[in-house]
C-alpha positions as CSV (number, residue, x, y, z in Angstrom):
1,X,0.0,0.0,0.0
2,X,1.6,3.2,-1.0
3,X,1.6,5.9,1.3
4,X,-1.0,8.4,1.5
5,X,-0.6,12.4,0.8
6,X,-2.6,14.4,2.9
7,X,-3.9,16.0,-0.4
8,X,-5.2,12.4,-0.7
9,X,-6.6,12.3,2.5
10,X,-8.4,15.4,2.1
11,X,-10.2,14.9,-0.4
12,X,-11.7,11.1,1.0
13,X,-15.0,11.4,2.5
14,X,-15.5,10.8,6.2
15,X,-16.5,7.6,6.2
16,X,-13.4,6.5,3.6
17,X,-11.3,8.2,6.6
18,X,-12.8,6.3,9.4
19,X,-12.4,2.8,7.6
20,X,-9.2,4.0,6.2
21,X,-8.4,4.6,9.8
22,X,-9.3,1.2,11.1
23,X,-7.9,-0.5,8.1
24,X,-4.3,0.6,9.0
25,X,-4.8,0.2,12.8
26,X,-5.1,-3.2,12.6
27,X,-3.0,-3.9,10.0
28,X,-0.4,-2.2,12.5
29,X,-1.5,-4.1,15.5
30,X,-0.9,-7.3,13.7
31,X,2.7,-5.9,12.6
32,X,3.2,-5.3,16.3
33,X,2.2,-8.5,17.6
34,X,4.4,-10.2,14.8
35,X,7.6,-8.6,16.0
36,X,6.9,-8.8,20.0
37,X,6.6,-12.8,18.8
38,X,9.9,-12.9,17.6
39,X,8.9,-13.3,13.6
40,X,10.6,-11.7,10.8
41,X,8.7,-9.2,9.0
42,X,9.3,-8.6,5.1
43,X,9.6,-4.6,5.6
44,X,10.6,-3.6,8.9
45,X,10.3,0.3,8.0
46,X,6.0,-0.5,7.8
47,X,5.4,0.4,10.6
48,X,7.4,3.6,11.0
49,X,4.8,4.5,7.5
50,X,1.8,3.3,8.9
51,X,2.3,5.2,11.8
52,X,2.6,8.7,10.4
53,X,0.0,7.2,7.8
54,X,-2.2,7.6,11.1
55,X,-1.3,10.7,12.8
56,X,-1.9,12.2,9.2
57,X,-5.7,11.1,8.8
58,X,-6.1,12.0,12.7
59,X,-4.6,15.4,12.0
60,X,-7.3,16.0,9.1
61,X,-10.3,14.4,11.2
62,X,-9.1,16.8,14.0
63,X,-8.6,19.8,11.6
64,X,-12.7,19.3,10.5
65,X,-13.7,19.4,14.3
């Protein structure tokens, strides 16, 4: 999945945000739980990208509010 702009984000509806949102939250929490469990991941850097992925849809929800 590449990474998304924020001109990207911006121009999703709300509801693409929210499952957007959720979408990469769990697809984080399973990265998470695959490293604590000692497992090698194909791209390490994934998580560092879905991270700021995150903070940058929560910065445009919060922008709306």
């Amino acid at each position: 999945m590449p990474i998304l702009r924020m001109s990207e984000i911006r121009e999703m509806s709300t509801e693409d945000r929210e499952e957007k949102l959720q979408e990469l939250r769990t697809e984080l929490t399973k990265l998470q739980t695959m490293i604590k469990a000692g497992g090698a991941i194909e791209n390490p850097g994934r998580t560092h990208v879905l991270k700021k992925t995150i903070a940058r849809i929560l910065t445009v929800i919060n922008e709306e509010e």
